[in-house]
ROSE-298318 format. One record per residue: residue number from 1; x, y negated, z negated of N, C-alpha, C, O, CB in turn. Coordinates in Angstrom, 1 decimal. Last residue first. Glycine has a CB too. Example, Ala and Ser with C-alpha at 12.3 -4.5 7.8 and 13.67 -1.06 7.14 Angstrom:
<rs>
{r 2,{12.8,2.2,-7.1},{13.7,1.1,-7.1},{12.9,0.0,-7.9},{13.4,-1.1,-8.0},{14.1,0.6,-5.7}};
{r 1,{13.2,5.7,-7.8},{12.3,4.5,-7.8},{13.2,3.3,-7.8},{14.2,3.3,-8.5},{11.3,4.5,-9.0}};
</rs>
This chain:
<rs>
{r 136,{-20.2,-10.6,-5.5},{-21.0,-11.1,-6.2},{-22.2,-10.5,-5.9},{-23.3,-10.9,-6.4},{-21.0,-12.3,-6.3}};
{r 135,{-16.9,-8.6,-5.1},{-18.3,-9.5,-4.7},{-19.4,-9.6,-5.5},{-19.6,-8.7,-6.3},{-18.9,-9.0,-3.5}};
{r 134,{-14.3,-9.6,-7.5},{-15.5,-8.4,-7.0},{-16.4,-9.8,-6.3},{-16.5,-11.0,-6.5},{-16.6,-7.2,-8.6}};
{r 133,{-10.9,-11.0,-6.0},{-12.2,-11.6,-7.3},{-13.5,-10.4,-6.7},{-13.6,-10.2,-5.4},{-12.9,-14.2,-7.0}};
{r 132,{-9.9,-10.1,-4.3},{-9.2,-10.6,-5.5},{-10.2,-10.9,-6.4},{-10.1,-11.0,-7.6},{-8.2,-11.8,-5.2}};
{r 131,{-10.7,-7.6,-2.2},{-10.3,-8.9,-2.7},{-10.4,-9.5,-4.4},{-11.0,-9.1,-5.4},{-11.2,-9.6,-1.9}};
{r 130,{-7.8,-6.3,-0.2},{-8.5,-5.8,-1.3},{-8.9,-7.5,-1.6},{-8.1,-8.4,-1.4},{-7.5,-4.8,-2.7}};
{r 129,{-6.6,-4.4,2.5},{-6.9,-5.7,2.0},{-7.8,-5.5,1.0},{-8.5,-4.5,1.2},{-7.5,-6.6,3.1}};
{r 128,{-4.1,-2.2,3.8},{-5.2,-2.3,3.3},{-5.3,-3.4,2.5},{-4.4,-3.7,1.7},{-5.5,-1.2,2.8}};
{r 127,{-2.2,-0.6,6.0},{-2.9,-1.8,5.3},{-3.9,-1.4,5.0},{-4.7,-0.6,5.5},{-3.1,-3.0,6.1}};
{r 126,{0.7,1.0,7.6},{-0.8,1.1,7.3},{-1.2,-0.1,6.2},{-0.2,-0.4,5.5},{-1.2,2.6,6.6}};
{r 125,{3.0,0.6,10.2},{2.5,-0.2,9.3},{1.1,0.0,8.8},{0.2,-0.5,9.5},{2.7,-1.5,9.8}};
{r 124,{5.4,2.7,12.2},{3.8,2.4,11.6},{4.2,1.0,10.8},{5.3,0.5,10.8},{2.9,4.0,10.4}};
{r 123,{8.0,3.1,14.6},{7.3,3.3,13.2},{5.9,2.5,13.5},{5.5,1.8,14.4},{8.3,2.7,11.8}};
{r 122,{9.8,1.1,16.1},{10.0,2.1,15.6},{8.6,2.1,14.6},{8.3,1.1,13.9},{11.5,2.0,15.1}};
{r 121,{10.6,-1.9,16.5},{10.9,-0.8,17.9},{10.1,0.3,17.5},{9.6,0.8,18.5},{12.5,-0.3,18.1}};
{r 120,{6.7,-2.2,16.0},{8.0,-2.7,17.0},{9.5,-2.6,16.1},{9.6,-3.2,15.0},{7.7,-4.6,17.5}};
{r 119,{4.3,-0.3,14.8},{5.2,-1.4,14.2},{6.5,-1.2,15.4},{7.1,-0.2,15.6},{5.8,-1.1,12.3}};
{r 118,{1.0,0.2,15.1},{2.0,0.4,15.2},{3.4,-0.2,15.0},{3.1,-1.3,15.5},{1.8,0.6,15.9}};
{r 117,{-1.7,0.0,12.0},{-0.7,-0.7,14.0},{0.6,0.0,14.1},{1.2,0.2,13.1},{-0.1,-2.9,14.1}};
{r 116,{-4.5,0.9,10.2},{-2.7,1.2,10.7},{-3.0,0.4,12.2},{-3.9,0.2,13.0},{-1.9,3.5,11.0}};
{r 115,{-6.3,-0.4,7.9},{-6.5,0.1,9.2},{-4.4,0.3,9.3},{-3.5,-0.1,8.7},{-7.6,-1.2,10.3}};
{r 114,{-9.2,-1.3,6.1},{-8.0,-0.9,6.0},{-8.3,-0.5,7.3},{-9.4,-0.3,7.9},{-7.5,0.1,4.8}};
{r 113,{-10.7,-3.5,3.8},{-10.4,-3.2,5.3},{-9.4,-2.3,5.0},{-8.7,-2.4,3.9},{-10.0,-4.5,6.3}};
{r 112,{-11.1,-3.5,0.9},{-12.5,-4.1,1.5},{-12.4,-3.4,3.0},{-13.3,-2.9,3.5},{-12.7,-6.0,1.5}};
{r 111,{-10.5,-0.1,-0.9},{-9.9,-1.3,-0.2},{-11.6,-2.0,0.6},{-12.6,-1.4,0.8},{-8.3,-0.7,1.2}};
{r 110,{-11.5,2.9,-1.6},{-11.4,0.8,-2.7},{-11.1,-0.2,-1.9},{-11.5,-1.3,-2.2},{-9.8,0.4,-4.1}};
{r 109,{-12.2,3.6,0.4},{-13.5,3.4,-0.3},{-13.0,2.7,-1.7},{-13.6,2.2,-2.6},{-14.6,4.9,-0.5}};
{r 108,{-10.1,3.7,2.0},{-10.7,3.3,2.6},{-12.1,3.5,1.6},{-13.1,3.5,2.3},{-10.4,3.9,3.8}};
{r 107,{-8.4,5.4,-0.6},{-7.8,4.0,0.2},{-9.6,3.2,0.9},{-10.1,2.3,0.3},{-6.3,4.7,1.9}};
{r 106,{-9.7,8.2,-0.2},{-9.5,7.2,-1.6},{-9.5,5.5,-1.3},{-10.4,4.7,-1.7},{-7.7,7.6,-2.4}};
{r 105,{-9.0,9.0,2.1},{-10.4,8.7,2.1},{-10.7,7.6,0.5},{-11.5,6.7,0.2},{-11.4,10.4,2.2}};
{r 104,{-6.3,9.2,1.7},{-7.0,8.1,2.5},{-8.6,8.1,2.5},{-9.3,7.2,3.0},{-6.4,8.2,3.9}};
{r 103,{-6.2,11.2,-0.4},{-5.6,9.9,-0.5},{-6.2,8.2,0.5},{-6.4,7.1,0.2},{-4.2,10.3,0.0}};
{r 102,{-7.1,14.1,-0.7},{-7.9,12.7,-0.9},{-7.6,11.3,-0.2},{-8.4,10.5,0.4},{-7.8,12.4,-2.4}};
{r 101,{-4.9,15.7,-0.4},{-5.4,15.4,0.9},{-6.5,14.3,0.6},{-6.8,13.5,1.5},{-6.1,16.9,1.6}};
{r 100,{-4.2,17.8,-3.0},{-3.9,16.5,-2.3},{-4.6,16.6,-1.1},{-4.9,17.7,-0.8},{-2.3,16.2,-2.0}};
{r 99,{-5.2,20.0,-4.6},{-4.6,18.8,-5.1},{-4.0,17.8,-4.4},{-3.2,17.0,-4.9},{-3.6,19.1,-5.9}};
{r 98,{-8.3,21.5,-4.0},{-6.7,21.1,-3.1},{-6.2,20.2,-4.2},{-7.1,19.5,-4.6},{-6.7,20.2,-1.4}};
{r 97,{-10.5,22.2,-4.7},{-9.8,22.5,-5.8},{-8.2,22.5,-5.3},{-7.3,23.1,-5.8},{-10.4,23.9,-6.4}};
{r 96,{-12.0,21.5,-2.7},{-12.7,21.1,-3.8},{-11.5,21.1,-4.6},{-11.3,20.0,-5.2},{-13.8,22.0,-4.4}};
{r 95,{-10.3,21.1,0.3},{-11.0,21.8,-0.4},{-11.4,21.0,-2.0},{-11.0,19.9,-2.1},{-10.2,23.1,-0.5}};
{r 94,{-10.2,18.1,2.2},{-9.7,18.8,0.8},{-10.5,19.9,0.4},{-11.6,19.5,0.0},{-9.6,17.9,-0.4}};
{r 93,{-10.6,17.3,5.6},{-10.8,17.8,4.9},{-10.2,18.6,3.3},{-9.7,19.8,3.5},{-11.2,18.1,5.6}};
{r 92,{-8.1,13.7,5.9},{-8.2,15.5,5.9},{-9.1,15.8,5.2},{-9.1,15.2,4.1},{-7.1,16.3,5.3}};
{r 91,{-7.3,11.6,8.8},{-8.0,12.1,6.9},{-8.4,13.3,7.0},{-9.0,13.9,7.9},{-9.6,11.2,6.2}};
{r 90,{-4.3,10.4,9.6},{-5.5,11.6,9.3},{-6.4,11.7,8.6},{-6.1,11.9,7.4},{-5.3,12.5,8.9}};
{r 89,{-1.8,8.1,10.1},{-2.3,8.8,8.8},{-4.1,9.4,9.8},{-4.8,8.6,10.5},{-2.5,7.2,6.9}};
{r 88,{-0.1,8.4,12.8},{-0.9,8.0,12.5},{-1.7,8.4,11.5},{-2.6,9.1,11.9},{-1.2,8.0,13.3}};
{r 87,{3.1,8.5,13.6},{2.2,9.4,13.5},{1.4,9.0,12.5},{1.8,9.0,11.4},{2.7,10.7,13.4}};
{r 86,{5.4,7.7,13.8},{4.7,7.1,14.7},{3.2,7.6,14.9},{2.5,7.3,15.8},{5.5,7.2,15.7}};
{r 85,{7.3,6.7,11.2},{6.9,7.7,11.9},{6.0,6.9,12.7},{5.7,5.7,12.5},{6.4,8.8,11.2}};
{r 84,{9.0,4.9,9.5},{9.3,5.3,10.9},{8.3,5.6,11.8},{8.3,5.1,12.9},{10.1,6.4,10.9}};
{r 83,{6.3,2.9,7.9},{7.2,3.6,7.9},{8.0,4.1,9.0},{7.3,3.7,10.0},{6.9,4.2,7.2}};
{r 82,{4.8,0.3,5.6},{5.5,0.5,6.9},{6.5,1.5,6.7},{7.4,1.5,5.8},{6.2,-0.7,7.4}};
{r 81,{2.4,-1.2,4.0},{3.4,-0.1,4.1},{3.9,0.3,5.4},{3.2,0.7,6.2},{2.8,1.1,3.5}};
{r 80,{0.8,-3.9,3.1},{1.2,-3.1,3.4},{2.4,-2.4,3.1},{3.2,-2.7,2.3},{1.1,-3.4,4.1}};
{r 79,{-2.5,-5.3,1.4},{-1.0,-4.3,1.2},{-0.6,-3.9,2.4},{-1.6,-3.6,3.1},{-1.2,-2.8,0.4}};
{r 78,{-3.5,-8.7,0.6},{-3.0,-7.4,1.9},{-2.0,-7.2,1.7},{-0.9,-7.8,1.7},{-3.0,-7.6,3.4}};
{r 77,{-6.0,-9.7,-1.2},{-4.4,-9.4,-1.1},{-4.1,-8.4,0.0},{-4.5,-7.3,-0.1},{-3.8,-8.8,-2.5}};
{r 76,{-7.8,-12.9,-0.9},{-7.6,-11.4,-0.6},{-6.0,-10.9,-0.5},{-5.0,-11.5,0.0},{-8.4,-11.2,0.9}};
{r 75,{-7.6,-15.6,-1.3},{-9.2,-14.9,-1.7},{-9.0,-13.1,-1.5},{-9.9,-12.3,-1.8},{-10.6,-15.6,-0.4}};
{r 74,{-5.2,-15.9,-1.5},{-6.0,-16.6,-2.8},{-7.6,-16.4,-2.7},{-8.5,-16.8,-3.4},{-5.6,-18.3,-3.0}};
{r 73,{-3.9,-14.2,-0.3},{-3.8,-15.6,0.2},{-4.7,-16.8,-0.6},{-4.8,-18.0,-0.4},{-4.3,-15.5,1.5}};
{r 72,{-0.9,-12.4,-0.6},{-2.2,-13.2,-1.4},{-2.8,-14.5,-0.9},{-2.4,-15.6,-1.1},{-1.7,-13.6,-3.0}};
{r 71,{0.5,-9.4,0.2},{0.6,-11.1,0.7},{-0.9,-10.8,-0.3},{-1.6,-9.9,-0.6},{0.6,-11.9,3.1}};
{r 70,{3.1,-7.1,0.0},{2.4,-7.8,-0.2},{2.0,-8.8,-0.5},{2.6,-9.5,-1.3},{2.4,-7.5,-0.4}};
{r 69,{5.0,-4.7,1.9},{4.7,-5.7,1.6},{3.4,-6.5,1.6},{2.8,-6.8,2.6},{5.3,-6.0,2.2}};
{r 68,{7.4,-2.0,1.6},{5.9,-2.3,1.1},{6.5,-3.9,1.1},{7.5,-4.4,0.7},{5.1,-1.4,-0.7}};
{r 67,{8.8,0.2,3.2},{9.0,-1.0,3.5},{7.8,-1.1,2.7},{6.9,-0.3,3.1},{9.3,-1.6,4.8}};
{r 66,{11.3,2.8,3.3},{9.7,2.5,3.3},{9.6,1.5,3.1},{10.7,1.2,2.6},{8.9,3.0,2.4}};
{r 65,{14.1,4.1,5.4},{13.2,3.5,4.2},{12.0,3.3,4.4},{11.5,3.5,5.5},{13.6,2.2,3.7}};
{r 64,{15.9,7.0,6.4},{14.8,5.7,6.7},{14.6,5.2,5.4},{14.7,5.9,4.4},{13.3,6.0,7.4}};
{r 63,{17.5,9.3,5.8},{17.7,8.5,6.1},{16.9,7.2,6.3},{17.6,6.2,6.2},{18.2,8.9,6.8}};
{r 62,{15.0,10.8,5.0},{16.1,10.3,3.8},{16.7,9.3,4.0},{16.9,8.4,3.2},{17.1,11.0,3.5}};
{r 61,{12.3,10.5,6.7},{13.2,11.3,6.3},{13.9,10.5,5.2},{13.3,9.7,4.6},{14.1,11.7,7.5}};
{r 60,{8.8,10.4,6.2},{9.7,9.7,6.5},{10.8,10.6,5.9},{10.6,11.4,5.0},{9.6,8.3,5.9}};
{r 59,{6.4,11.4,5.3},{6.8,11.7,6.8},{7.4,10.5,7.0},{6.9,9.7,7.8},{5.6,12.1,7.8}};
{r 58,{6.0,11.0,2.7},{6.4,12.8,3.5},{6.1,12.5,4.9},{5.7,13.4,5.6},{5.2,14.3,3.1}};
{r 57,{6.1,8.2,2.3},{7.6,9.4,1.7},{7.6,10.5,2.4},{8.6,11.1,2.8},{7.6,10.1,0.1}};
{r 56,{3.7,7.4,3.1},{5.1,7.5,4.0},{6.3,8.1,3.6},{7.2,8.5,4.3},{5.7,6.2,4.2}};
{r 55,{2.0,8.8,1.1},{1.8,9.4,2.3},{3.2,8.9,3.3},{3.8,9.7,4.1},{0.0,8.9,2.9}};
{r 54,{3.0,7.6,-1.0},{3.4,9.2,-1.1},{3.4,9.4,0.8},{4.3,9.8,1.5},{1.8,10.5,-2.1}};
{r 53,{1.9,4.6,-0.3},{3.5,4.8,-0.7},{3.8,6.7,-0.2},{4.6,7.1,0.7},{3.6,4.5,-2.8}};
{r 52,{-0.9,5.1,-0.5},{0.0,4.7,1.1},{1.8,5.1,0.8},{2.6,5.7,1.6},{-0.1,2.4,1.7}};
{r 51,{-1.3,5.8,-3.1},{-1.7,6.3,-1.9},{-0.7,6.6,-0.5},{-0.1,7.4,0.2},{-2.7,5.5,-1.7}};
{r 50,{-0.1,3.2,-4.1},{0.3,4.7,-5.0},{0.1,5.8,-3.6},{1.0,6.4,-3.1},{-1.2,5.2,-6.6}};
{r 49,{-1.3,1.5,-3.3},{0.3,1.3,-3.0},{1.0,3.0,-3.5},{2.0,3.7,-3.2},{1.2,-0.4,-4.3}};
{r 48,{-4.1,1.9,-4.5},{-3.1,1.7,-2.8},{-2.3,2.1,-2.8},{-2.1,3.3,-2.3},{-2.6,0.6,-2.2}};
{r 47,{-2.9,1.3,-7.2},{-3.9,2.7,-6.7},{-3.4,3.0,-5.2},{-2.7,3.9,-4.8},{-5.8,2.3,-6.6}};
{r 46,{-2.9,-1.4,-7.1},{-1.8,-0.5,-7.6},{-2.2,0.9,-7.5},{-1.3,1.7,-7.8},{-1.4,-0.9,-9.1}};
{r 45,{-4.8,-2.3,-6.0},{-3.7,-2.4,-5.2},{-2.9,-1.3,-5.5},{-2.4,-0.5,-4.8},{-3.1,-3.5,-5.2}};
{r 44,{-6.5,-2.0,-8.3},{-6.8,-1.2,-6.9},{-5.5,-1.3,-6.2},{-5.1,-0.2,-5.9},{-8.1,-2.0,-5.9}};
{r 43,{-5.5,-3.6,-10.2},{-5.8,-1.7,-10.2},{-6.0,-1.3,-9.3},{-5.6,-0.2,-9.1},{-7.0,-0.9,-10.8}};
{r 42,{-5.6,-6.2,-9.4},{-4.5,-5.4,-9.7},{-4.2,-3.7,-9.6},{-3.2,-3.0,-9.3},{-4.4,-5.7,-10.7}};
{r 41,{-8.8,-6.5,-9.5},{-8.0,-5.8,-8.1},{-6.8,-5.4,-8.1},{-6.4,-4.6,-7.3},{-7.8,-6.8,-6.9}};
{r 40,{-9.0,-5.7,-12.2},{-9.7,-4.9,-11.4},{-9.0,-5.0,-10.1},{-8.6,-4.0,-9.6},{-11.1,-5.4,-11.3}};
{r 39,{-7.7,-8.0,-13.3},{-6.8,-6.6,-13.4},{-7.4,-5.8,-12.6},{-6.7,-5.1,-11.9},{-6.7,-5.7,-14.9}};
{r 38,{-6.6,-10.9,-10.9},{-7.5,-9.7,-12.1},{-7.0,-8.9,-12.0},{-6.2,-8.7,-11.1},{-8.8,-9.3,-12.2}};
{r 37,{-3.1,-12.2,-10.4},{-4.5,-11.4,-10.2},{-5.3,-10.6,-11.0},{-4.8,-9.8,-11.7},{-4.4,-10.7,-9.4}};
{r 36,{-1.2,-13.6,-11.6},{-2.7,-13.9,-12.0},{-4.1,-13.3,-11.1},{-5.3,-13.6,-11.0},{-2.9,-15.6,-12.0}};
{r 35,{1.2,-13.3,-10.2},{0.2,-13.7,-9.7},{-1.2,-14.1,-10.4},{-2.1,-14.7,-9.8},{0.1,-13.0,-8.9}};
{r 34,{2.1,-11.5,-12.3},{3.1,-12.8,-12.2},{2.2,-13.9,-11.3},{2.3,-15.1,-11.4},{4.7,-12.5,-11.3}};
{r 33,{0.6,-9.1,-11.2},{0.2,-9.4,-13.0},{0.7,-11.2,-13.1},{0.0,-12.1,-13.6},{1.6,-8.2,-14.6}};
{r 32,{1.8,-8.6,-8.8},{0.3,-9.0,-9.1},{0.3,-9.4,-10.5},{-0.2,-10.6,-10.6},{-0.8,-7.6,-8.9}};
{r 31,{4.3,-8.0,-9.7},{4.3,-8.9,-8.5},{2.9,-9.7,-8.8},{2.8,-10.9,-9.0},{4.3,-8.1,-7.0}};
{r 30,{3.6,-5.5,-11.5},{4.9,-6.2,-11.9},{4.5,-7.9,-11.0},{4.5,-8.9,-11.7},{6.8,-5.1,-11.1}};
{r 29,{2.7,-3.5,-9.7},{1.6,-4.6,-10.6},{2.3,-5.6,-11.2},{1.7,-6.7,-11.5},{0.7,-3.9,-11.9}};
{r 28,{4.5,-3.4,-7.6},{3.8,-4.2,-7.4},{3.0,-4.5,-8.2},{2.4,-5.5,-8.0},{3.4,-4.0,-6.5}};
{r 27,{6.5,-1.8,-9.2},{7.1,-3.3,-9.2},{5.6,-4.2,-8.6},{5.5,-5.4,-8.8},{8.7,-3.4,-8.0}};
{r 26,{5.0,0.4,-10.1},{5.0,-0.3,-10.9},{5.5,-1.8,-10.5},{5.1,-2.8,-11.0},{5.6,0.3,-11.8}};
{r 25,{4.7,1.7,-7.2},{3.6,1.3,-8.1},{3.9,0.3,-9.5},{3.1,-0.6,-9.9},{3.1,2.7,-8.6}};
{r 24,{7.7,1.5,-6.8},{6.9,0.5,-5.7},{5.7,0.3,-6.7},{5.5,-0.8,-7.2},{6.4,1.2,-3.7}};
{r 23,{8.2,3.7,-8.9},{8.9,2.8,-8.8},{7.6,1.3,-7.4},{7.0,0.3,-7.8},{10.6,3.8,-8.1}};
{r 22,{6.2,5.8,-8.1},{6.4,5.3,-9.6},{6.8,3.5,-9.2},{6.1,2.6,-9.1},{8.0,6.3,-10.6}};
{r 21,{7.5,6.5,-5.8},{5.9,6.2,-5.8},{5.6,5.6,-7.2},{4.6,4.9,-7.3},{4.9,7.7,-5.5}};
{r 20,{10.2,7.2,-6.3},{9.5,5.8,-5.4},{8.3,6.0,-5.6},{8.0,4.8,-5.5},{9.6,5.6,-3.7}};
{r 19,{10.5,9.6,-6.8},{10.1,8.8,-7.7},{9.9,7.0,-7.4},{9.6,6.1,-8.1},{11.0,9.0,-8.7}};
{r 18,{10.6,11.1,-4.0},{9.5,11.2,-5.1},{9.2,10.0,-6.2},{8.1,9.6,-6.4},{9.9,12.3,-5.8}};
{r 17,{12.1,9.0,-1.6},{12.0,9.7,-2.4},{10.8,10.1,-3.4},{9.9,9.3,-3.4},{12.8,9.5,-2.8}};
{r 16,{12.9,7.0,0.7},{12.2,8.1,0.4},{12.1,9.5,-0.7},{12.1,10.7,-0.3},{12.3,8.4,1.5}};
{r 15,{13.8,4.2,-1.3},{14.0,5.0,-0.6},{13.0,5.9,-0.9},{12.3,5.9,-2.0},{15.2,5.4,-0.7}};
{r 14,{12.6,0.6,0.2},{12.4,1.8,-0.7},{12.8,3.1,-0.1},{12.5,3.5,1.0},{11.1,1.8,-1.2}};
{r 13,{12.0,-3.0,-0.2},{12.4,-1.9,0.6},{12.6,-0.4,-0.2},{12.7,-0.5,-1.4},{13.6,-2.3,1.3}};
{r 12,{9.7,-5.4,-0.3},{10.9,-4.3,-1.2},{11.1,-3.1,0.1},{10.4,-2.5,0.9},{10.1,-3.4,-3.2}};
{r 11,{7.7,-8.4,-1.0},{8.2,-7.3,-0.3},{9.7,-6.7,-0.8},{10.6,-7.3,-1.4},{8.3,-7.8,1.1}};
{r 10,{5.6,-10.7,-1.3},{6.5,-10.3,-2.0},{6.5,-9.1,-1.0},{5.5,-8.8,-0.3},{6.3,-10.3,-3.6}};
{r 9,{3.8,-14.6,-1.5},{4.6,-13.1,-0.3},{5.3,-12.5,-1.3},{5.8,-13.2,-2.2},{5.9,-13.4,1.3}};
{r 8,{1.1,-16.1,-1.4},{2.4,-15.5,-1.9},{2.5,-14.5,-0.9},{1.9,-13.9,0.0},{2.5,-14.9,-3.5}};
{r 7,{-0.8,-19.2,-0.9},{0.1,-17.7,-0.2},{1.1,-17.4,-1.1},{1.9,-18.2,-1.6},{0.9,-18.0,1.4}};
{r 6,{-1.3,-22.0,-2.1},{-2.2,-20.6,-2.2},{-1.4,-19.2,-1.7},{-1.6,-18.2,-2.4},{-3.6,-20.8,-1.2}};
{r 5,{1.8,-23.4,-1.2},{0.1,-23.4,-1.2},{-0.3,-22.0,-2.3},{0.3,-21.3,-3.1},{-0.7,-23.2,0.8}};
{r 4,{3.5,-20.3,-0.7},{3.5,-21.5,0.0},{1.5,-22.0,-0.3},{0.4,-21.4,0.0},{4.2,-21.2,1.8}};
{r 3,{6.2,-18.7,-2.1},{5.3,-19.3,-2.6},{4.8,-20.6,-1.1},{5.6,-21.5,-0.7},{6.0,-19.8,-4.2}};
{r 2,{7.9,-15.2,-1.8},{7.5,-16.7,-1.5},{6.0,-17.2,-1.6},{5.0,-16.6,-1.3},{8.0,-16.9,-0.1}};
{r 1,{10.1,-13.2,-3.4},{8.8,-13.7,-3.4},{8.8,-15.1,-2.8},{9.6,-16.0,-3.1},{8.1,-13.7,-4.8}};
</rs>
């Protein structure tokens, strides 16, 4: 973690696995709670990071990692997630009674922005900015 002014930074690297989505979800409310962020945006991030985390586990191999990093700048926290692939999250029609395909339409109606770039040599980076205190 780095501390500058108002800015924090914290970031982890992570293997592709199932119980990484546990693991990144809990170290980031772990990061946010040490921050004194409310619990309302704490929840959201930690919702995010739940989201964006699964979606780079299945389209990242074993060999790669998942990269989450999160910044505060003391009016807004930006999640990211970075992974190999070069293949651009979707939003998918879910049937009613699918148990997955929500995720990004989930993301993009808590987060204030969200958007992917591509990441130099290799891979994505998807984001999403939440702000720290509700609008008034």
């Amino acid at each position: 973690m780095t501390t500058h002014g108002t800015s924090q930074r914290w970031q982890m690297w992570f293997t592709p696995f199932p119980k990484t989505v546990y693991i990144a979800r809990r170290q980031v409310g772990r990061v946010l709670a040490g921050w004194d962020v409310p619990e309302g945006a704490m929840d959201t991030a930690v919702l995010i990071t739940s989201e964006l985390v699964t979606n780079a586990i299945r389209h990242c191999d074993t060999r790669h990692l998942v990269h989450v990093h999160v910044s505060d700048d003391g009016a807004q926290l930006l999640l990211e997630v970075s992974d190999p692939s070069r293949q651009h999250p979707r939003p998918v029609k879910a049937s009613s009674d699918a148990e997955s395909g929500r995720g990004l339409m989930l993301v993009r109606a808590a987060a204030a922005d969200f958007g992917v770039r591509d990441r130099d040599p290799v891979g994505k980076t998807v984001w999403a900015t939440i702000a720290r205190q509700p609008a008034l």
